[in-house]
C-alpha positions in Angstrom: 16.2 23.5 -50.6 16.1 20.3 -48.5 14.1 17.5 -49.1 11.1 16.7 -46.8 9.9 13.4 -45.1 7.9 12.4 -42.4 9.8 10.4 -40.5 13.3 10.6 -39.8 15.1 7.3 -38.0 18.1 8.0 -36.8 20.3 4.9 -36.2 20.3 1.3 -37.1 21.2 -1.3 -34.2 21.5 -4.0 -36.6 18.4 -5.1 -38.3 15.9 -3.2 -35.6 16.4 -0.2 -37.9 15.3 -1.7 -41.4 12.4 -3.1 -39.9 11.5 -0.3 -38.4 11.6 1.7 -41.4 9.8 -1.0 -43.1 6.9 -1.1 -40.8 6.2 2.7 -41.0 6.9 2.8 -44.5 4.0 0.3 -45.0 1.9 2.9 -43.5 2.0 5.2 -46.5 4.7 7.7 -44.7 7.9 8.9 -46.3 10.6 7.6 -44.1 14.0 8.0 -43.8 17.1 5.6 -42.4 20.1 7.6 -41.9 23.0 4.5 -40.0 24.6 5.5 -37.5 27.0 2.7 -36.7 26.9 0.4 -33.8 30.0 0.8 -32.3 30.4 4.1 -31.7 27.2 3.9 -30.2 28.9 5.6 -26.9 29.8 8.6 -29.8 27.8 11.1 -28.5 29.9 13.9 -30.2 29.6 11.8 -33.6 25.9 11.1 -33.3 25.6 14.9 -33.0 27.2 15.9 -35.8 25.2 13.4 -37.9 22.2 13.1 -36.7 22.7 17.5 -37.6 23.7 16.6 -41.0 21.1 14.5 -41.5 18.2 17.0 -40.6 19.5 19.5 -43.1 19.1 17.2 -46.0 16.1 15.9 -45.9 13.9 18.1 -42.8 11.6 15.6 -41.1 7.9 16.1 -39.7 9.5 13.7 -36.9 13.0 11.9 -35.5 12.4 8.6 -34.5 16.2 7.4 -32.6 16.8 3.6 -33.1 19.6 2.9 -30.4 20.6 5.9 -28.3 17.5 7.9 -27.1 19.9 10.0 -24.5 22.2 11.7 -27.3 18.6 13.2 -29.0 17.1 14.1 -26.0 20.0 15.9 -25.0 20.0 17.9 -28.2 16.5 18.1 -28.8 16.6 21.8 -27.6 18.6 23.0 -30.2 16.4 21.3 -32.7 13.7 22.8 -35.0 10.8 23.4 -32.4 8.3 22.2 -35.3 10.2 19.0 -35.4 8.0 15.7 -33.3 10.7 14.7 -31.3 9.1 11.8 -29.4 12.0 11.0 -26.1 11.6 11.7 -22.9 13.9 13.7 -21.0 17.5 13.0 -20.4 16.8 12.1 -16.7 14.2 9.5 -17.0 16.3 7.6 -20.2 19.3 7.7 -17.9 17.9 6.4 -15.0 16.6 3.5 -16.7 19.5 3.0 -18.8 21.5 2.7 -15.8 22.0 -0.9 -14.2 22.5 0.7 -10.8 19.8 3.1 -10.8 17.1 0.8 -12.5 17.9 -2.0 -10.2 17.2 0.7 -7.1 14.3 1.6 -8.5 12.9 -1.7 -8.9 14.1 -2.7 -5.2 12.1 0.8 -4.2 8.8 -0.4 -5.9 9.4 -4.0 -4.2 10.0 -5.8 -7.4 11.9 -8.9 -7.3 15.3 -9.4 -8.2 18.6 -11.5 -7.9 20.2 -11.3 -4.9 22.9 -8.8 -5.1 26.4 -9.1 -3.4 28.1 -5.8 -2.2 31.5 -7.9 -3.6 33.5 -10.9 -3.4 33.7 -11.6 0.1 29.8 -11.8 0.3 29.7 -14.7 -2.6 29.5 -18.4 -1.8 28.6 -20.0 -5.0 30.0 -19.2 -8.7 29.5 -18.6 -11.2 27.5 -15.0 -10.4 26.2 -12.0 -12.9 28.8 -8.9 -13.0 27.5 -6.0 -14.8 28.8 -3.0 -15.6 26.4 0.1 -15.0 26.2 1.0 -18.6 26.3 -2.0 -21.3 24.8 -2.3 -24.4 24.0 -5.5 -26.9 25.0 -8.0 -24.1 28.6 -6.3 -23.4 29.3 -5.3 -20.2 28.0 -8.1 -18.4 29.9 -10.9 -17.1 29.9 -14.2 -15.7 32.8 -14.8 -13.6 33.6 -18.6 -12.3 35.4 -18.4 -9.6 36.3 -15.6 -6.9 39.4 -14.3 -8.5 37.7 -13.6 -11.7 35.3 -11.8 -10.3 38.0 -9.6 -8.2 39.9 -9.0 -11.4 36.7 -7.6 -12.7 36.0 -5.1 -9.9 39.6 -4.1 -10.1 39.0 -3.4 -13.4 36.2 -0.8 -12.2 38.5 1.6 -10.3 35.8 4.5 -9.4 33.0 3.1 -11.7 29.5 1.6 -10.4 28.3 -1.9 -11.4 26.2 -4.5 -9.7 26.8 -8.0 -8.8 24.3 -10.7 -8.9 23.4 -14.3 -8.1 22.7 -16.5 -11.2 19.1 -17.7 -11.9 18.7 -21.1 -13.2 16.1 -20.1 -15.8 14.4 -19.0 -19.2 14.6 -15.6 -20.3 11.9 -13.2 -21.2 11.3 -9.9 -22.7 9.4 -7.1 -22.3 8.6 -4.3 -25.3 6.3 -1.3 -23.7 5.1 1.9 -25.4 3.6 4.0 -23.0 2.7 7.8 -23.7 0.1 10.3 -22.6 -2.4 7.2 -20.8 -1.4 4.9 -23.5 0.2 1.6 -22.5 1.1 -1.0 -25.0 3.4 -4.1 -23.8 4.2 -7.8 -25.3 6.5 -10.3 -24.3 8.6 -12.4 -25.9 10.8 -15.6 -25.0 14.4 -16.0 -25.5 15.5 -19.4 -27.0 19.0 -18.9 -28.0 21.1 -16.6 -25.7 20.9 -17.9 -22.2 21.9 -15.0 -21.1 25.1 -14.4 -23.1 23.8 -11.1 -25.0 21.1 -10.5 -27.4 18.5 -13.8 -28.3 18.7 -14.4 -31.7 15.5 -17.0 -31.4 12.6 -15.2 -30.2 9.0 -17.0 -29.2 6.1 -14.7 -28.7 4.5 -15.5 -25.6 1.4 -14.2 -23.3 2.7 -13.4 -20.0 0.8 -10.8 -18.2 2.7 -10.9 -15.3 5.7 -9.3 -17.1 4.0 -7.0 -19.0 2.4 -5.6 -15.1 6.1 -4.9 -13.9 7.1 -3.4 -16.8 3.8 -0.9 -16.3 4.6 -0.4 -12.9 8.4 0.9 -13.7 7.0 2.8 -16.5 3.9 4.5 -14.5 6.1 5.1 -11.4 8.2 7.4 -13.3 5.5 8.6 -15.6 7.8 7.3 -18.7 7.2 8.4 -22.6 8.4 6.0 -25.3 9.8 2.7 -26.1 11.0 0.7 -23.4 12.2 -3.1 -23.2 12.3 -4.9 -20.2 14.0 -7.8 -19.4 13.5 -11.0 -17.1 14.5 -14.6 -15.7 12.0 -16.9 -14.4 13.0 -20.0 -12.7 12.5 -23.9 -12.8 9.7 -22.5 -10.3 7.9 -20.2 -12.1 9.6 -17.3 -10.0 9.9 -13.8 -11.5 13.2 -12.3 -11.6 13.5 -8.7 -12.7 16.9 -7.9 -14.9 17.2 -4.3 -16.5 15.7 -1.3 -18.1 16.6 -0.9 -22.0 15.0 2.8 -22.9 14.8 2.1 -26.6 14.0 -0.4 -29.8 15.2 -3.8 -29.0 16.4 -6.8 -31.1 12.7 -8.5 -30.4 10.4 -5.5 -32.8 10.6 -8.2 -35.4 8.8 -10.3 -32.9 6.7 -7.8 -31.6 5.3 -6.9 -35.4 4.5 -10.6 -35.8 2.0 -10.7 -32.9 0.2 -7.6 -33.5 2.0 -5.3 -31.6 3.1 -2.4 -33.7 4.9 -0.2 -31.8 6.4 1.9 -34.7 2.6 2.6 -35.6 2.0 4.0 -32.1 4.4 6.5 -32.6 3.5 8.0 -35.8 0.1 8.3 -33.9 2.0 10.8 -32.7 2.3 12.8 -36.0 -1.6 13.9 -35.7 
């Protein structure tokens, strides 16, 4: 007979699992951290087979996915129906997982952004932001020099979609957002290390209402469930400059936990 726990996480993403094991574990729950290794992150066949394997030998009340939300909510129909399987549906983590669909979005709700270049012949100044529509941990994103790095880039794109965008002289800011069923819970965090050249490994919790409003309206606009980080540049000027979607745990919970935000806690509201 298998084993039972409460929670089930499903994934690492570096440290962002163990911490958020930790955190519900200091709740008085049963949890579970089953790895699922962070480069085959685009293994949706693998994470399957798993994340199966891992249900069968010890049967959680709930599966909490650290990393890819999109794999378990495409399977979540042939899961258990008792199981709490807090993601929202394929659609909605896709959309905002995509750079080209979240950065529509955000130019339909009149959200400022970079300025975006259709391609190379519409740039003037170098270096610019080149980003593959799907990219994860900082790859995928570019930041070409000079014209003919930039066409050797889209070259390498043949049929793909990815967005190009001017550079912002700036700081960068984060955005971690639980919102379910009425309930929104956001804080914000500073980047002091990465410049952006992938994930921050020097995080400064900050107050920045501002942010944590966008974020909302993105979330709201789509009627959004879970865990959601949001990313931004704001310039020498104080302007606001919204980046991307990231539909899952980031790098920052540590952060987050420190200031009093405790979004794994919010979930296992969820448990009843």
């Amino acid at each position: 007979m298998a084993d039972v726990c409460d929670v089930l996480l499903f994934g690492t993403m570096g440290l962002t699992g163990p911490v958020v094991r930790d955190a519900i574990a200091g709740r008085g729950l049963d949890v579970r951290l089953a790895g699922f290794p962070q480069n085959t992150f685009r293994d949706e066949p693998g994470y399957r087979r798993e994340l199966l394997k891992s249900v069968a030998s010890c049967r959680p009340r709930m599966i909490l996915p650290i990393g890819c939300q999109l794999a378990l909510a495409r399977l979540k129909g042939s899961l258990p129906p008792d199981i709490v399987i807090p993601v929202d549906t394929a659609e909605k983590i896709a959309m905002l997982d995509s750079k080209v669909e979240c950065s529509r979005l955000a130019a339909e709700l009149g959200i400022r952004q970079p300025r975006m270049f259709t391609g190379a012949d519409d740039v003037t100044d170098y270096p610019v932001i080149f980003k593959r529509e799907k990219s994860f941990g900082g790859s995928g994103v570019y930041r070409p020099k000079s014209r003919e790095a930039l066409q050797s880039l889209m070259e390498h794109e043949p049929g793909n979609r990815y967005l190009i965008e001017e550079l912002i002289d700036g700081d960068d800011y984060s955005v971690d957002a639980f919102r379910w069923d009425g309930v929104f819970k956001a804080g914000c965090y500073k980047s002091l290390s990465n410049r952006g050249q992938g994930p921050a490994t020097a995080r400064q919790s900050v107050s920045f209402p501002e942010l944590c409003q966008i974020s909302s309206t993105i979330l709201d606009h789509i009627d959004y469930h879970g865990v959601c980080g949001m990313d931004f540049r704001v310039d020498k000027a104080g302007g606001i400059f919204f980046l991307e979607c990231n539909p899952r745990f980031t790098g920052g919970i540590a952060t987050q936990l420190e200031a009093g935000l405790d979004i794994p806690a919010l979930y296992c509201g969820l448990l009843g």
